[in-house]
N, C-alpha and C positions, 0 to 999 in steps of 0.2 A: 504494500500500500504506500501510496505517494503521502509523502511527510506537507502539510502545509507550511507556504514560506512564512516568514514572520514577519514581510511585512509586504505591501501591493505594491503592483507595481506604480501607480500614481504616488504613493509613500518613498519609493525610494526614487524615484522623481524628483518631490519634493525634498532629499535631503540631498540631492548629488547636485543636482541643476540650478544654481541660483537663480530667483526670480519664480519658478514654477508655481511656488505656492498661489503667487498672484493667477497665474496660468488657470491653475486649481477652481480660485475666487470667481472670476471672470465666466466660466464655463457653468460654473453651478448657479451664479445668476442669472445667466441668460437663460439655460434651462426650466428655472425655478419662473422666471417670466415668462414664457415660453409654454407655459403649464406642460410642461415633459414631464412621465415618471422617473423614477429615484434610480430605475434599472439602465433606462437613457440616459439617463446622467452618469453613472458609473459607467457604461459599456464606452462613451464620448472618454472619458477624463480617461480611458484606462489604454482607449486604442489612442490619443495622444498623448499620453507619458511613453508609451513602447516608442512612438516615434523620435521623440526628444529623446532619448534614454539612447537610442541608435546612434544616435547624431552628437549628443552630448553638450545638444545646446535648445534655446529656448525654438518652438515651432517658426515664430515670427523669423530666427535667425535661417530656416532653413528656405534653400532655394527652391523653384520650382522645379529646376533639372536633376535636385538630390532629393525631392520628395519625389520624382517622374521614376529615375532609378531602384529607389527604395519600394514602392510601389509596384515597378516592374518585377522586381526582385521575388516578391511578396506570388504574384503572380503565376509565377513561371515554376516557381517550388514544388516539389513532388507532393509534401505534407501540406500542400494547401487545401483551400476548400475548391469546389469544382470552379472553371472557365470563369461562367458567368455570375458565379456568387462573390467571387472574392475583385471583378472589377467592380461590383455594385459596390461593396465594402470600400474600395478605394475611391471610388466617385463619392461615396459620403464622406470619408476619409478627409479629403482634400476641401472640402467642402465646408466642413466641420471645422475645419485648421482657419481657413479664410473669414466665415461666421464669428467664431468667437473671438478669437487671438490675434490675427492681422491686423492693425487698424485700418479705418475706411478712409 
């Protein structure tokens, strides 16, 4: 049986990645505005910390050609999910990243 990590991956996010936490703040408000459940809000904050956590820097810091790659990457993987689910996932992905975190 697989041991639970001790801490999420949005947690250790927020302790490697300076600024994140705001990142964190940001997302769960627009959410909470948003009238989103509490499952969308964790599934959002958790598929952007893996991406910041990749990258090793805040969303806003990454490019579109290294989210396009990373994405691809994601993609092409044997352990992915099938074709069309996991570019759905990356169309919300990028989407997600530009909505909350980019400024306008």
């Amino acid at each position: 049986m697989k041991s639970k990590s001790k801490s999420t991956t949005y947690e250790r996010a927020i302790q490697t990645i300076d600024g994140f936490s705001q990142v964190f703040n940001i997302v769960r408000q627009q959410t909470a505005i948003g009238v989103r459940s509490d499952s969308t809000f964790y599934n959002y904050i958790h598929r952007i910390a893996l991406v910041s956590l990749h990258f090793k820097r805040l969303p806003e810091a990454i490019t579109d050609a290294e989210l396009t790659e990373y994405l691809t990457t994601l993609a092409l993987d044997a352990g992915s999910p099938a074709p069309p689910d996991i570019l759905i996932q990356c169309t919300k992905l990028r989407g997600r990243l530009t909505e909350f975190v980019i400024p306008s």
